[in-house]
C-alpha positions as CSV (number, residue, x, y, z in Angstrom):
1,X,138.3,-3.6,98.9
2,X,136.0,-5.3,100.6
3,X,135.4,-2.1,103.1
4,X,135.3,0.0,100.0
5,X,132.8,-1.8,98.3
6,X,130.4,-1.8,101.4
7,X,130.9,2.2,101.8
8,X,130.0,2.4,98.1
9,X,126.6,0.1,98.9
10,X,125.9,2.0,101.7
11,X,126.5,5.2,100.4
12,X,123.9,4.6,97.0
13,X,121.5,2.7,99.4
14,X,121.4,5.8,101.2
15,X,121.1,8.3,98.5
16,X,118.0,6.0,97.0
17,X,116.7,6.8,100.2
18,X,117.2,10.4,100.1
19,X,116.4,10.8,96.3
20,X,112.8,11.6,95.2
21,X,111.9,10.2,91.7
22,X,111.3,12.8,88.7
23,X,107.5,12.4,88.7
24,X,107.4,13.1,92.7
25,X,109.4,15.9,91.8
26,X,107.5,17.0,89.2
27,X,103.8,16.9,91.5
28,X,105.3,18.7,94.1
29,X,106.4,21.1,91.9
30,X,103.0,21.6,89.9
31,X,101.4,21.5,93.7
32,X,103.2,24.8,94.6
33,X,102.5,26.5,91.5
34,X,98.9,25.7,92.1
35,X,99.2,26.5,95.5
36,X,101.3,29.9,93.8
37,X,98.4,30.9,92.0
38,X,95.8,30.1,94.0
39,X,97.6,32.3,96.8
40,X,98.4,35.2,94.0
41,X,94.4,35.1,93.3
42,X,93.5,35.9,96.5
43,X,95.9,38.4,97.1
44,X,94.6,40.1,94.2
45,X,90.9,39.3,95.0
46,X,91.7,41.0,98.7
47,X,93.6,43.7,97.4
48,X,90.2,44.5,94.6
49,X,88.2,44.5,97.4
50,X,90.8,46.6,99.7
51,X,90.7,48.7,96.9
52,X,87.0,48.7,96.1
53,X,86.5,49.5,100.2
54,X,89.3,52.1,100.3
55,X,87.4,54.2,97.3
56,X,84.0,53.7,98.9
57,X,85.4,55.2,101.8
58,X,87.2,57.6,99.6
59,X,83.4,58.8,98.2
60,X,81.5,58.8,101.2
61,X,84.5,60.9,103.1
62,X,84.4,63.7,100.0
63,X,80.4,63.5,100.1
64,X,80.3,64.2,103.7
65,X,83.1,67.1,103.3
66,X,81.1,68.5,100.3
67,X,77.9,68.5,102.8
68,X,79.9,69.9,105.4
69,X,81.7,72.5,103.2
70,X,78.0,73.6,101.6
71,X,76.8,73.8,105.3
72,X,79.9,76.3,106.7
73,X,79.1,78.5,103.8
74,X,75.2,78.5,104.4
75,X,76.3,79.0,108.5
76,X,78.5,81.6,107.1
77,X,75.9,83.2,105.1
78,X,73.8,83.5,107.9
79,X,76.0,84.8,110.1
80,X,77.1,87.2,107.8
81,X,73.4,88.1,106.9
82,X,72.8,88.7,111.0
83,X,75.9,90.7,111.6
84,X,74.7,93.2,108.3
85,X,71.0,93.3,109.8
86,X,72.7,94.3,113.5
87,X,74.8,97.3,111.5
88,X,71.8,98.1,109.6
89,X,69.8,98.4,112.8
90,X,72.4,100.2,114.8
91,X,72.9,102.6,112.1
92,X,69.0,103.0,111.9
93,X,69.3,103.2,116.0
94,X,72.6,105.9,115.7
95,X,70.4,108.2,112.8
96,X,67.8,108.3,115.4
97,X,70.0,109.7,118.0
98,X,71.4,112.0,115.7
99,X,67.8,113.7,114.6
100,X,66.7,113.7,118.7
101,X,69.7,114.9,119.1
102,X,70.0,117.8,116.1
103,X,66.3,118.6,117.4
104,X,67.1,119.0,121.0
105,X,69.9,121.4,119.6
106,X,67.4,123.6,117.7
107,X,65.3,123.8,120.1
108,X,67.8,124.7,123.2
109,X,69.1,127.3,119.9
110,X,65.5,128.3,119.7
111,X,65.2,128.7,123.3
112,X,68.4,130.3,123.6
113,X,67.1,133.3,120.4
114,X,63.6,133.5,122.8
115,X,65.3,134.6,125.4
116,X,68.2,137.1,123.6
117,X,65.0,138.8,122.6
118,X,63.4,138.8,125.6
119,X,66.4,140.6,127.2
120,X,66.9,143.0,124.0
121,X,63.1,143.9,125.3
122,X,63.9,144.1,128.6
123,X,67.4,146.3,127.4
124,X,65.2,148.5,125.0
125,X,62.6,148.7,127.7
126,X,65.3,149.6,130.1
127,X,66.7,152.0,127.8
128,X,63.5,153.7,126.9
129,X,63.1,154.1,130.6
130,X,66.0,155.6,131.3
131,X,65.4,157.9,128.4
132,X,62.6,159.3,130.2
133,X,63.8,159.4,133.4
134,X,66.9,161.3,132.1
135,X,64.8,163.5,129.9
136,X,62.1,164.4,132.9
137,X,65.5,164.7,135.1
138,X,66.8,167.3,132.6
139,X,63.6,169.1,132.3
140,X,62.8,169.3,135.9
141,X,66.3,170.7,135.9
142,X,66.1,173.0,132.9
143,X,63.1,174.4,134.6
144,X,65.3,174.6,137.9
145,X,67.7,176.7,136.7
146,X,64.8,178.6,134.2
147,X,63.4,179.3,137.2
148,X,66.4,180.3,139.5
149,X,67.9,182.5,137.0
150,X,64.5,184.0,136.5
151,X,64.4,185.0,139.9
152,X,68.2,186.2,140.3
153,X,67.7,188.7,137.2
């Protein structure tokens, strides 16, 4: 019993070692929950100003797309606005071509009536000459054979 008794000993010795009194117990306890909060608080503090950070971000990024966006449409504007002046121009430019072009035509037609007359002239003149030719043939003629029958009755 003797042996028994010692193990016993030795074994409380041992756990009266190992064992931490309530009041230990309960200051380490309230140190980690201290320690708990003060850790939660910063998290949250970080995370407020991640947040606070993120949305900053967040407004500067949609002000510079809204600048951006209202400077495409004026780019767009523009360019729109130079490609109507260039049709208006070339359409200005293409009725230009158009009137030379109907004005050349009347006068080539012009040109073209000038000389039909000129040769209806020149026809009528030629005709007119050839009238008299024919009619100073057939008189010369007439006379001819006036004459020849005169003498051969």
């Amino acid at each position: 019993m003797l042996v028994l008794s010692d193990v016993i000993e030795e074994s409380i010795q041992n756990l009266t070692r190992t064992m931490v009194l309530r009041e230990d117990a309960d200051r380490s306890t309230y140190t980690q929950k201290v320690d708990f909060t003060k850790l939660r608080s910063e998290l949250l503090a970080m995370d407020s100003s991640d947040t606070s950070v993120t949305l900053t971000s967040h407004e500067r990024l949609s002000n510079d797309i809204a600048k951006l966006n209202s400077r495409l449409r004026d780019e767009i504007g523009r360019a729109q606005a130079s490609v109507r002046l260039d049709l208006n121009l070339e359409k200005g430019r293409i009725r230009e071509e158009a009137k030379e072009q109907e004005l050349k035509i009347k006068e080539t037609e012009t040109r073209i009536e000038q000389e039909v007359a000129g040769l209806r002239e020149r026809v009528e003149g030629v005709k007119f000459s050839t009238l008299q030719w024919l009619v100073g043939v057939c008189t010369g003629a007439a006379a001819l054979i006036l004459g020849a029958w005169r003498l051969l009755t």
